[in-house]
N, C-alpha and C positions, 0 to 999 in steps of 0.2 A: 602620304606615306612618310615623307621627308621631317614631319613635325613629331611624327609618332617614333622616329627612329630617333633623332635626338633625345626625345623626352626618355627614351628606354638607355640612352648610352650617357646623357649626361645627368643622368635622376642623382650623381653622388656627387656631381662637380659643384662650383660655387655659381652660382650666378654670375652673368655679365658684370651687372652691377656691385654688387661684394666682391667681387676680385678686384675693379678696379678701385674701389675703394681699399682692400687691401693694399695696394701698390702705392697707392697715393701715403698710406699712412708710413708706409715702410720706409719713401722717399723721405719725407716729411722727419720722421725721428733720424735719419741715420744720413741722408744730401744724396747730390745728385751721382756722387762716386761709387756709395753700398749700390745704387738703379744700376749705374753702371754693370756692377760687374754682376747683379742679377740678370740684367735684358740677355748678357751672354750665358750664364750657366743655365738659363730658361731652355735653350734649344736640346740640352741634353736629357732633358727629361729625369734621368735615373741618373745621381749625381753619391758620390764619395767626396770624403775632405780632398782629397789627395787632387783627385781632378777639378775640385773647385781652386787651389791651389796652383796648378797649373794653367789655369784659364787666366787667372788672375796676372800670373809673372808674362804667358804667352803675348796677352792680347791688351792689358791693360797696365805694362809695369812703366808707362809713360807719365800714368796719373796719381801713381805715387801714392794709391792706396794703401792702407795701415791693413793688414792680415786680419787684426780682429773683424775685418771685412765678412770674410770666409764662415767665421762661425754664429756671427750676426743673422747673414743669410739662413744659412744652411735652421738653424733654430727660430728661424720666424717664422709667420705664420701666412710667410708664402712657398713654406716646403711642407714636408711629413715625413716619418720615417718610414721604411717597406720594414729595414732589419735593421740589426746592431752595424752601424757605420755607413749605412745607405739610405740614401734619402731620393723621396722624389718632389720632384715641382708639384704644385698642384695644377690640374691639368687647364683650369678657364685663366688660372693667374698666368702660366705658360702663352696662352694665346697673346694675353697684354704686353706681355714681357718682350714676347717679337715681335709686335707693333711697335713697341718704343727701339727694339736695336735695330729694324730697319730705318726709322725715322733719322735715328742720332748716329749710326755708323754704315750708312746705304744699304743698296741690297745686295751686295757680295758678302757681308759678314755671315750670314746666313751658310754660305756654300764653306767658308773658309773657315766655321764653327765644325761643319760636318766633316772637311779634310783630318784636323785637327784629333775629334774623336776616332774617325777609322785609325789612321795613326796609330794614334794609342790603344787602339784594344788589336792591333794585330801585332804591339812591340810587348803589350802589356797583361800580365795575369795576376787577376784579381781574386784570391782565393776566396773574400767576404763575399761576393757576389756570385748567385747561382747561373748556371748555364741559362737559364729563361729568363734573365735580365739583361744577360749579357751579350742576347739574341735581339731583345728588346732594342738594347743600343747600337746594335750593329745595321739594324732597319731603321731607324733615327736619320744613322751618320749614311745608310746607303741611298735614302728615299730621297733625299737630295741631290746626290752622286751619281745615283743609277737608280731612276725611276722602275724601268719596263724590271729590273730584275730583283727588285723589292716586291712588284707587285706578282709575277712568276712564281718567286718564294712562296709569299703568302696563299697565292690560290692553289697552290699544290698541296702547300702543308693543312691546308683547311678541306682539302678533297682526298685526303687520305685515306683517313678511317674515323669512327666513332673515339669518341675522347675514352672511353675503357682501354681500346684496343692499342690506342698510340700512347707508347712512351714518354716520346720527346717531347708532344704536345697533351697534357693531362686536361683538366676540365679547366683549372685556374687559366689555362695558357688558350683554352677556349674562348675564355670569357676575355682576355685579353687582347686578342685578334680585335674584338669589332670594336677594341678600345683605339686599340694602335691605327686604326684604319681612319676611323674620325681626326685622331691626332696629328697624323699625315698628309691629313687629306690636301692642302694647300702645295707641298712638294711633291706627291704622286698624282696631282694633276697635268702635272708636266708632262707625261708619258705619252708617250706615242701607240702603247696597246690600249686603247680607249675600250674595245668591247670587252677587254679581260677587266681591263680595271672596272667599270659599270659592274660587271657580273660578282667582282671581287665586296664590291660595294655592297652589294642588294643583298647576296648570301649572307656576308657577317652583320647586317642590319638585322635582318631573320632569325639568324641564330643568337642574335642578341636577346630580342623578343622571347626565344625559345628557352635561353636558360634563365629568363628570369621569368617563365612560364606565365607568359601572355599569349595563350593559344588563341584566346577570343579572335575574328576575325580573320585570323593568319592566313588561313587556308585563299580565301576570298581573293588576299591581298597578291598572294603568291600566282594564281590565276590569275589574275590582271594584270601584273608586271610581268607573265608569260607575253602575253596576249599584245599588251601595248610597247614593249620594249624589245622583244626575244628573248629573253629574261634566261638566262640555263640555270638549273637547280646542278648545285657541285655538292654541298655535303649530305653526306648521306643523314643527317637526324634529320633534315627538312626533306628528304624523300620519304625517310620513314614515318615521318608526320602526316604528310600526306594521303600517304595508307590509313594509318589510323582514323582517320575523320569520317563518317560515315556519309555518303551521298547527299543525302537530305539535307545534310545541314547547308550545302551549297544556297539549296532553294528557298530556304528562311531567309536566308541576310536578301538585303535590295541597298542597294546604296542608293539615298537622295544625294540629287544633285544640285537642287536648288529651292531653299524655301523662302515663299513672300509673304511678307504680311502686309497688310492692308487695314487703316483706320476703321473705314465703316463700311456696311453691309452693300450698300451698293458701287462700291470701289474691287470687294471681291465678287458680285456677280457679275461685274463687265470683263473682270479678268477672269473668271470662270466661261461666259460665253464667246470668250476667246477661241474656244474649242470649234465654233463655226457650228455646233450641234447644239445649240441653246445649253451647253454645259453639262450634257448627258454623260460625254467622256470620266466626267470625275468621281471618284468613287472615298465616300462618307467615310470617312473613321474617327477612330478617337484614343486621346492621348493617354497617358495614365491615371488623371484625376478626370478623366469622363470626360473631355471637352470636344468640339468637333474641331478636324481640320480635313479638309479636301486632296487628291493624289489623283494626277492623270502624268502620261506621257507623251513627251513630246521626240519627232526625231530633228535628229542634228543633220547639217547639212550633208555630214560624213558619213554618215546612212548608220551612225550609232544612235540609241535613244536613252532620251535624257528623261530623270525621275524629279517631278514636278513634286512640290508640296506645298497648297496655299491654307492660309488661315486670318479671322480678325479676331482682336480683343471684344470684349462683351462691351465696352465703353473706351474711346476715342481718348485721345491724350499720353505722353510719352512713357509716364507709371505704367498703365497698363498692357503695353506693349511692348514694353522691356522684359515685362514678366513674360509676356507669351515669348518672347521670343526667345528667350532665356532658358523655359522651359521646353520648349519645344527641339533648340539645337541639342543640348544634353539628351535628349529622349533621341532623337531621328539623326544626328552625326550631319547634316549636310554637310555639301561641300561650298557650297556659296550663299549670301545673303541677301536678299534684295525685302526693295518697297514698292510699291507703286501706288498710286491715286490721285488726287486733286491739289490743285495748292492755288495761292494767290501769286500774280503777276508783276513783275516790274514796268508796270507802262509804257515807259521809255525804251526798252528793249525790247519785249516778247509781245506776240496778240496774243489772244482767246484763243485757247485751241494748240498751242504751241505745246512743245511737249524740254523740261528740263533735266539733265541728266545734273545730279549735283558731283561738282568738283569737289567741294569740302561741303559741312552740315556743320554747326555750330548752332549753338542754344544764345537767343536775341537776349530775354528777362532776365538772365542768372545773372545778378546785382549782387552788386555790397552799396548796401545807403549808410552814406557818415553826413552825420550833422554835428556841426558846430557853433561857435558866435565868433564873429567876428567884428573887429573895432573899426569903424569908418567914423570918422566927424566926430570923435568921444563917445561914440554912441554902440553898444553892440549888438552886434547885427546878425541873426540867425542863419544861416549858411548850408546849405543843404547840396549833396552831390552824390551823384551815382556814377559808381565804378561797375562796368561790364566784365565777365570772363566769357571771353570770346575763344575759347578750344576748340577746336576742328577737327574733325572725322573725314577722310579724305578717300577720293578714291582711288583704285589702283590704277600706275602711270602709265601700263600699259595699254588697261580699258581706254583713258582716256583718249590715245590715239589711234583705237580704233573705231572709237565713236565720231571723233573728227574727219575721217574716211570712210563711214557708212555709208551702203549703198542704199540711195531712195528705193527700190524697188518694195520696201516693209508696207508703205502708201497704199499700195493696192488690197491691202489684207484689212483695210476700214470699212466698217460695214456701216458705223453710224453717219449719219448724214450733218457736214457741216454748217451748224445756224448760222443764220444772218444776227450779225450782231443786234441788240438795241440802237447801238451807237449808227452802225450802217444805214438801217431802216430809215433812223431819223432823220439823215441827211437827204437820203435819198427820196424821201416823201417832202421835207423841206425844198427841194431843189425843183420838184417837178409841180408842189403849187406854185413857186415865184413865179416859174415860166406860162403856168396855166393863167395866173392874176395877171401879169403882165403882158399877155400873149395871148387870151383866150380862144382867139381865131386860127392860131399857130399850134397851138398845143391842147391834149384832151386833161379830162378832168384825171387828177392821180388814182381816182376806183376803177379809174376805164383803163388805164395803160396797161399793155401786154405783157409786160415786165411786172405788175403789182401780185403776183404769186408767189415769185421768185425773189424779188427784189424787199417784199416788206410784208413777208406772211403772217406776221403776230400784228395786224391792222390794226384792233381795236386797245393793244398793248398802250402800241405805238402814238397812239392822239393822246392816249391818256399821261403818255408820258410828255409830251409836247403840251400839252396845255398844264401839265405841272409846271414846269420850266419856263412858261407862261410866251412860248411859243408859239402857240395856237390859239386862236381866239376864244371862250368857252360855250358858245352856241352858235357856232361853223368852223368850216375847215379855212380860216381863213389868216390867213399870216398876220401877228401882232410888227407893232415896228419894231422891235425890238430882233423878229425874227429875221424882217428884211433888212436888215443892218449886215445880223452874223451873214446870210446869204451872199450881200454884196461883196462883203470885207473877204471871204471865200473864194469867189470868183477873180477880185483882184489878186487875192497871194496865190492864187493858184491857176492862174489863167490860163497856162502852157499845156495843164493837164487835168482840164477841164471833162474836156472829151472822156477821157478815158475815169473820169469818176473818181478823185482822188480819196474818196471814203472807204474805196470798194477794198475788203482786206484777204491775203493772198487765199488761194483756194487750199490748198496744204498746210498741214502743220509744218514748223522747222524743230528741227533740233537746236537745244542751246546747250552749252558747259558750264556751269559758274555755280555760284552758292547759294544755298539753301540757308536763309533762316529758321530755327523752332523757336516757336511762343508758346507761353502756358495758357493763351485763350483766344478765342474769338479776333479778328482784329478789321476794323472798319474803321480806316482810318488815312484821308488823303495825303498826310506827311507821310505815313506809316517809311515807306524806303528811302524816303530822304532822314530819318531819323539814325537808319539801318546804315546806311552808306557813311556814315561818319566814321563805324567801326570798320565794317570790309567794303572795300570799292565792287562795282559789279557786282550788287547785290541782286538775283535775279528772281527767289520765287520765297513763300513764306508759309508755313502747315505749321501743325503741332505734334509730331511725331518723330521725324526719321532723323534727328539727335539720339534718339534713342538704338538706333537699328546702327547708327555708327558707334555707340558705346558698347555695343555687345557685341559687336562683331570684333571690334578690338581686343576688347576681355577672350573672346571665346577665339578670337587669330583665326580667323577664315574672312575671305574677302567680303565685301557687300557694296551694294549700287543702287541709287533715290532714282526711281524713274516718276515724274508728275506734270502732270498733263495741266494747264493755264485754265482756270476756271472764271477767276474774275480781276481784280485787280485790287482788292481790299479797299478800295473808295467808297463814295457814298451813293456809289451806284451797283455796289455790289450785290449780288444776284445769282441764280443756281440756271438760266440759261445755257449756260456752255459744259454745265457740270458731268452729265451721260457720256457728249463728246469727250470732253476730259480727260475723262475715266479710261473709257476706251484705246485713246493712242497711246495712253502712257502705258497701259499692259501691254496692248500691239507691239509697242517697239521694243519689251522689255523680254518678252519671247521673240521677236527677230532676232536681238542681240543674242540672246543665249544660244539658239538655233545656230548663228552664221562664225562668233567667233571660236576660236582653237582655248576648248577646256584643257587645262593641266591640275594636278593636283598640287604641284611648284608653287609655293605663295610667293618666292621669293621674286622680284623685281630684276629680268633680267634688260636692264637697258640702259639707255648713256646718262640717267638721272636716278637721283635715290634722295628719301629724305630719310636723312641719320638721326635725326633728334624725334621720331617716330617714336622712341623706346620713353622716351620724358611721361613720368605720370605726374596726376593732379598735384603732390604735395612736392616732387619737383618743380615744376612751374610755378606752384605758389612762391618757392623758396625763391628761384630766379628772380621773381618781379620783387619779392622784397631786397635783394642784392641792389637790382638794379635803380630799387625808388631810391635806396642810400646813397646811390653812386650818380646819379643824377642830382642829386640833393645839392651835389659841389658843382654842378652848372646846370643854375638856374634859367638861364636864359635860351631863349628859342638857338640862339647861335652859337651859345654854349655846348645844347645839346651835338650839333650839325658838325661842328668843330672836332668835337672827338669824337666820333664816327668815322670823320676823314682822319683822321691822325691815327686810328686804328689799321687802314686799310681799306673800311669798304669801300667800295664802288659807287660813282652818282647815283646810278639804277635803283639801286635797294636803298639808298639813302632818300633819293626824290618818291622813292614810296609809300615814306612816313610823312605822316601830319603834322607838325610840331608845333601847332597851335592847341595842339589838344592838353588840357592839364598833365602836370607832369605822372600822376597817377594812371592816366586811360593814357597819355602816349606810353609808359611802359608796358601795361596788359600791351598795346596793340605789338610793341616792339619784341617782345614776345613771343608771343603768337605767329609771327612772320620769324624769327631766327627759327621757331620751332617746327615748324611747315617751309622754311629754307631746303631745296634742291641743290644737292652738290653734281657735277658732270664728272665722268669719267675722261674728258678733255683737263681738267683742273681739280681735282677730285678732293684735294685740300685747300679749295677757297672755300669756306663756310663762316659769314658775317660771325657770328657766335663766338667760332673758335679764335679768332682775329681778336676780337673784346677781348676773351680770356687769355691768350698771349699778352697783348699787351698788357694787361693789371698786373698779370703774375711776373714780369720782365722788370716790371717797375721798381723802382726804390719804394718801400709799404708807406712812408710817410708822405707819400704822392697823391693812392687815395685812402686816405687817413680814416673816412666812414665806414671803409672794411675790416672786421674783424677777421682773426687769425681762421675760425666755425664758416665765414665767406671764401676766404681762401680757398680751404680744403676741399668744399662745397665744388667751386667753376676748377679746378683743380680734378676731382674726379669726370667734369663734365667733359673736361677737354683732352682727357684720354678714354675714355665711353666713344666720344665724339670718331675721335681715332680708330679705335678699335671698329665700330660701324664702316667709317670708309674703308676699312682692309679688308671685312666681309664683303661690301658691297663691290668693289673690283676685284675678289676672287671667286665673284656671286658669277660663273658662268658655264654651261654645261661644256662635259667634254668633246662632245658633235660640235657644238657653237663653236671655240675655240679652234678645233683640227680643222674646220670648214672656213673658217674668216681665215685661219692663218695659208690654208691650203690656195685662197683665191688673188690673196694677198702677193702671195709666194709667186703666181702667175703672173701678176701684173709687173712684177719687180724686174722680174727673169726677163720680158721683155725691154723693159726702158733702160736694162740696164746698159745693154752695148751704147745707146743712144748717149748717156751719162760719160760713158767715157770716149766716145765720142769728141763729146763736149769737151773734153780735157782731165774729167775727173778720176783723178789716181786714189784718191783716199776715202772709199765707199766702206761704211760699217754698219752692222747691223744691233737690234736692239741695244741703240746709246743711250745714257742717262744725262736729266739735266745738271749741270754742276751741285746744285744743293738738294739731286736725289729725289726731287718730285714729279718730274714727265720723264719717260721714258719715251723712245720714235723706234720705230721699225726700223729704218733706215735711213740714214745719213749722207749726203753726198757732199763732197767742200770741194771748189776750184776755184783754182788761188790765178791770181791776175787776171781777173775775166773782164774781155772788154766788150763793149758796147760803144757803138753812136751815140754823140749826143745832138740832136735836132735841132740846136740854137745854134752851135759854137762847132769848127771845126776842130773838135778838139776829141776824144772818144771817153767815155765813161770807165773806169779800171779801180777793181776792188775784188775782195773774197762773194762768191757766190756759193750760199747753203741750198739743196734741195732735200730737203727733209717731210719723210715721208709715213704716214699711222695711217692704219686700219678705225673705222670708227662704224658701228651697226647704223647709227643714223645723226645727219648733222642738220642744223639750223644756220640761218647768217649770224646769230648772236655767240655759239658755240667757234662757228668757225671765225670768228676775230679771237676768239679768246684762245682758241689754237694757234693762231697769226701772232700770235702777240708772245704764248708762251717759244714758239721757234724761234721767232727774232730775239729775244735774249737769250736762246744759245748761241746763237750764230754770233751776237754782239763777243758774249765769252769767249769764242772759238774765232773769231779773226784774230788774225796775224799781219795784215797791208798795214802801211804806214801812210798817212796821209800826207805827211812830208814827202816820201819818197815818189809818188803819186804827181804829186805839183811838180818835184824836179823833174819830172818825165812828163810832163808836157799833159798828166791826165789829169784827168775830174775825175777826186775821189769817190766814190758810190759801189757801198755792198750793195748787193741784192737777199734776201731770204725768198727764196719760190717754199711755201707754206703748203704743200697737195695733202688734202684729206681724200682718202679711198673711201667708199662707200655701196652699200649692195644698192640701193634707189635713194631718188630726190625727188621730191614732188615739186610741182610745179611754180607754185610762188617760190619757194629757196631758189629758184634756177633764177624765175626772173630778179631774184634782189642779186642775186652774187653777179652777174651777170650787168646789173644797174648800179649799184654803189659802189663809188669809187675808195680802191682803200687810201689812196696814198691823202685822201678827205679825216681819215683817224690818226694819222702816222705824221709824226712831225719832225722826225730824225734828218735832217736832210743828208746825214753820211749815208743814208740806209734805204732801200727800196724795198717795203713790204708787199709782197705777190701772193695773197691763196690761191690756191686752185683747187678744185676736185673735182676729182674721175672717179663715176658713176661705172660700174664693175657691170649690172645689167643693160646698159647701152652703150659699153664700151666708148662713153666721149666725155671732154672735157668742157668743164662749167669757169670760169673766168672772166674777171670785167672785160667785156668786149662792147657793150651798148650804153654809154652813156646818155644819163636819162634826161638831160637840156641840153640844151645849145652851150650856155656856161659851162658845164663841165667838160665838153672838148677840149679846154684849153688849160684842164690842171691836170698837167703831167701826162697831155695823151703823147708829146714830141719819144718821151720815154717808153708809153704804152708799147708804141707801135712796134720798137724794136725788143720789146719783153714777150709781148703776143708771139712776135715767132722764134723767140726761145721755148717759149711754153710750146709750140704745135710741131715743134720739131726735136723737142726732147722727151715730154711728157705724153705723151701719147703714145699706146701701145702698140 
């Protein structure tokens, strides 16, 4: 629904992308002072000279901007005009414009723009401007001010009457409701009437739809969002809509929920006898150009049932399944995309039989081949190199960790019977003649053992494969030396777990996560993943397909998911043995999953990661890598390259994740590729490696890197307000239940620890504080000032400011939670006040403390044991400063904290301190 209501409310706006390249170029001709005093006349939406004028003298006569400011703006072509002497923003450049004023003057200009205008239009009458504009700006300046009574206004005034019958509100002022309502949406989330607002929402979406007479579906839609929300219908043309639709039509539409394709025919008969009825359940249809695809239904755990739709290409390969799949979404609307079937193995990680869910899908062969000559010894030398484009199709962040927490119990729903490998048989018929040759009196012949059914049922396979390998003698069952070598050398390395058969491979399939390569053919090839792995690490499975099923799903913005079962391992032993099985878990698991997780129609990612640079197409990327081959061109050298990376800001992590042995060509594709598939956290939500680059180039003096031209500039220039603009969606990307409910639990926790805080001493407790330069925000703040502490070596006590600062976060990691440890401790550095002279003259050792507490709804098990085992004050080198995380688990009501050091060594770094921090922490922080 959410995709379909933008597409009907912003079909006149500019693009994300075009706007921020308008902004870019406006900067660009006019400097950073005309941005200026645009990011503030952006909030007013509906602007005059007059109050452009006043904004200017109000809010920016520090920076000494020249007037012809005023009309520059107002006549570019990031306004419009409504009438003679009124102008509006336009409404996606608007969006850009207050990303950059919150970035460059916090987040209070926003509220103190909207003081400003109320103001003025209750001192001020503007004869040029009509009463529905002038209503327009008074919900502007009030939806900031006074959320609950903007959103009052609006659902009364839209549940009034039909647009005939009302005056005040005509049809224009109709169509402008579901304009205003999107427009606002960021500041009337703030509100505290959540079901008004919701309902406020979903009506003017509808009636949006309605007057630009998109009845198709409507009704359907309106029924559902009854059904799964409490949905109330307020104006009366969408009751009267209702009326009009004739019954029937309910019973034609079926929304699919999910359509799979599948390479090859016996990939969708095992996902068709998935039904447990040899595939009876599914019922033949066909598309609009004649072709078949299959429909059965499945129920959900939730006792709702879900509308299946499988299909294959006439011929295997990712052409032809782009088109099916292409044509099929545009025909049947699914709401989700999947694959499922067979793939090749990474050896080293997965068995036979294993089933891979892919993280990312990228295309292996999409080459660019350059040849050259090059001059070695006077001589020249032909030179030939291949560059990869390695783009990735990815899966949603959310699936992914519920695939990392699936329950085994899907296991039970395998009806195919797990082969014994070739490889198993072999050992195990090798093992049992050594004993029988060496032993004959001890041991029966391997045709007689009780186990030879189970253990090596394809017999006659099995010799023939050993006497290939020249393991077997060729006229008897009798061990070559070659055989009794490998046997011995086996027994030695594996002595311990001998008993236990160390060939023998698990009886279940496992779940994996990781990447999928596509190839344009065939591939039997024992390098084949060490080939792979130069471009992406953990590379785990290999098909020729489902690049495709992640490029249409992208194009077409509906989620999609590789489910493929380990068939062989593209070696020289590759074989269609495990193919049936294959086939089978990887459909099994691909309807458990559908069945067990919580369907939304919400594409949007609501959780504490997001990748922003998702929006990047093919000829932006191309462009990025040619920036970047130029900008590397001026360091050439492996440490050249490493060197500015650090000097830009990134992190070891993502630096130690590049190659830098690779030509300077393929390490930029890879580099790339990785900023572009970079996850930003809602703990740090403007560290993004990318935007760091382009900060620094653009900060630079231009004759620094001198291989950019002005067409580069404006290029990473638009990327790094795009870039922007994504993180301000992605942390107001969250429902109004989610919010009221984190903030409501939050709320609980606080109200308790707080007597305990001050308690402690603490006078100075504040809620939602910002960091000095306006990028983390804390729930709550706590500072006491002279806190002392024991110190375990010296009779002397510990005495400094102690911070306990306090956020809400949906779910943490140990690597999130230093990166929260780390942003608290530089406020807290900010915000002391002790003197460390003063400190010394009274007899203390100086030492702040920051206690770091992330609140949280669950931790799972490993996060408990790392926070819990790693010691921080091991990353923390301040010695003024004592860095403490903590977090309280809101569902077990207890506190996580290094309390179990994991050697004997680590008792002795800073536990004399530990012990009297522990019971600060259990007797403050705890509810």
């Amino acid at each position: 629904m959410a995709k379909t209501i933008e597409a009907v409310i912003r079909r006149r706006w500019l693009s994300p992308e075009n706007a921020v390249r308008e902004v870019v170029r406006f900067e660009r001709r006019f400097g950073d002072k005309h941005l200026n005093l645009a990011c503030h006349c952006g909030l007013l939406l509906i602007l005059t000279p007059e109050l452009v004028n006043l904004i200017r003298i109000n809010f920016l006569d520090e920076e000494n901007i020249d007037w012809i400011a005023e009309s520059n703006f107002l006549l570019s072509s990031l306004c419009r005009p409504l009438q003679e002497g009124v102008y509006e923003v336009e409404p996606c450049v608007r969006e850009v414009l207050l990303v950059e004023l919150e970035k460059k003057f916090g987040w209070k200009r926003p509220f103190e723009l909207a003081e400003f205008l109320w103001f003025y239009l209750e001192k001020k009458s503007d004869k040029k401007q009509s009463g529905e504009l002038r209503k327009v700006q008074r919900w502007i300046a009030q939806a900031y001010l006074d959320p609950d009574r903007t959103i009052w206004e609006m659902e009364k005034l839209l549940s009034e009457s039909l647009p005939e019958d009302n005056p005040v509100l005509g049809l224009a002022g109709q169509e402008k409701l579901p304009y205003l309502v999107e427009i606002l949406a960021q500041p009337l989330e703030q509100t505290n009437l959540w079901k008004e607002y919701q309902n406020l929402v979903l009506n003017s979406h509808i009636l949006a739809k309605l007057l630009v007479d998109e009845k198709e579906g409507l009704r359907e839609e309106i029924e559902e969002l009854k059904e799964e929300l409490g949905f109330v219908l307020t104006h009366p043309v969408i009751k009267k809509l209702l009326a009009e639709f004739p019954s029937e039509y309910e019973n034609n539409f079926v929304t699919i929920d999910l359509l799979i394709i599948t390479a090859l025919k016996d990939e969708l008969d095992a996902l068709k006898n998935c039904d447990n009825q040899f595939g009876n359940t599914w019922q033949e249809l066909t598309d609009n150009l004649g072709y078949p695809y299959y429909k059965t239904t499945l129920s959900h755990k939730n006792g709702t049932t879900l509308n299946i739709v499988a299909a294959r290409p006439v011929e295997m390969g990712e052409i032809n399944t782009c088109i099916l799949a292409t044509r099929l979404i545009s025909e049947l609307k699914p709401r989700y995309l999947a694959m499922n079937g067979v793939c090749a193995g990474n050896k080293k990680d997965v068995f036979l039989g294993d089933v891979i869910v892919a993280k990312r899908v990228f295309k292996f062969d999409h080459d660019k081949f350059v040849a050259y000559d090059k001059l070695i010894d006077n001589q020249q030398i032909r030179t030939e190199e291949i560059f990869h484009n390695i783009r990735t199709y990815n899966l949603k962040l959310q699936w992914e960790f519920a695939i990392q927490e699936f329950p085994q119990d899907w296991l039970n729903t395998i009806q195919t019977p797990r082969p014994k490998s070739y490889y198993h048989q072999e050992r195990w018929l090798l093992h049992k003649l050594y004993n029988y040759q060496e032993q004959p009196n001890e041991y029966s012949r391997p045709e007689q053992d009780s186990e030879r059914q189970t253990e090596c049922p394809d017999w006659r396979i099995v010799i023939q494969r050993l006497r290939e390998e020249e393991l077997l003698k060729t006229d008897s069952l009798e061990l070559t030396e070659k055989a009794v070598k490998e046997v011995k050398n086996e027994r030695l390395e594996y002595l311990e777990s001998l008993e236990n058969q160390h060939y023998k491979e698990p009886l279940n399939p496992q779940i994996h996560l990781g990447a999928i390569a596509t190839t344009s053919k065939v591939q039997k090839d024992p390098q084949l993943f060490q080939r792979i792995e130069k471009l992406q690490r953990k590379i785990l499975g290999v098909e020729m397909e489902s690049v495709a099923i992640g490029a249409v799903a992208e194009i077409q913005e509906i989620p999609m998911i590789i489910v493929k079962g380990v068939q062989d391992y593209s070696d020289n032993d590759k074989n269609d043995q495990f193919r049936e099985y294959a086939a089978e878990v990887s459909a099994r698991f691909l309807f458990a999953f559908f069945t067990t997780i919580t369907l939304t129609d919400d594409q949007t990612i609501y959780s504490t990661e997001a990748i922003i640079f998702s929006i990047l197409r093919e000829h932006d990327l191309t462009e990025l890598e040619s920036i970047f081959q130029k900008l590397f061109q001026q360091f050439l050298s492996i440490y050249g390259r490493q060197a500015f990376l650090q000097s830009v800001g990134i992190n070891d992590y993502f630096i130690n994740s590049l190659n830098f042995n690779l030509s300077s060509q393929e390490f930029t594709t890879v580099l790339v590729s990785k900023l572009k598939d970079y996850r930003v956290s809602r703990q740090n939500p403007y560290y993004h490696p990318l935007l760091l680059i382009i900060h620094y180039i653009t900060n630079q003096p231009r004759e620094k890197f001198y291989s950019l031209d002005d067409r580069d500039i404006e290029f990473l220039e638009v990327l790094q307000k795009m870039g922007n603009l994504q993180i301000k969606k992605f942390l107001q990307n969250q429902t109004p239940e989610t919010i009221q409910s984190n903030n409501q639990r939050l709320n609980n926790y606080l109200s308790k620890i707080d007597k305990n805080l001050r308690n402690q001493g603490a006078v100075d407790i504040q809620n939602n504080v910002q960091s000095k330069d306006g990028k983390y925000e804390f729930e709550r703040v706590a500072k006491i000032t002279n806190f002392e502490l024991p110190f375990a070596l010296l009779p002397m006590n510990m005495r400094g400011d102690a911070f306990f600062i306090i956020d809400y976060f949906s779910s943490i990691n140990i690597h999130s939670l230093r990166q929260y440890s780390t942003q608290c401790l530089e406020y807290g550095k900010d915000q002391t006040t002790t003197s460390v002279g003063s400190q010394i003259q009274n007899f203390r050792i100086p030492s702040n403390i920051c206690f770091s507490v992330a609140v949280v709804d669950n931790l799972d098990q490993e996060n408990k044991r790392k926070i819990r085992q790693e010691n921080p004050f091991a990353h923390n080198v301040d010695i003024l400063w004592y860095e403490v995380p903590v977090v309280y688990c809101l569902s077990e009501e207890q506190l996580y904290f290094y309390d179990k050091p994991s050697s004997f060594w680590e008792q002795f770094q800073g536990e004399g301190a530990w012990k009297n921090l522990r019971k600060v922490i259990e007797t403050t922080l705890i509810a």
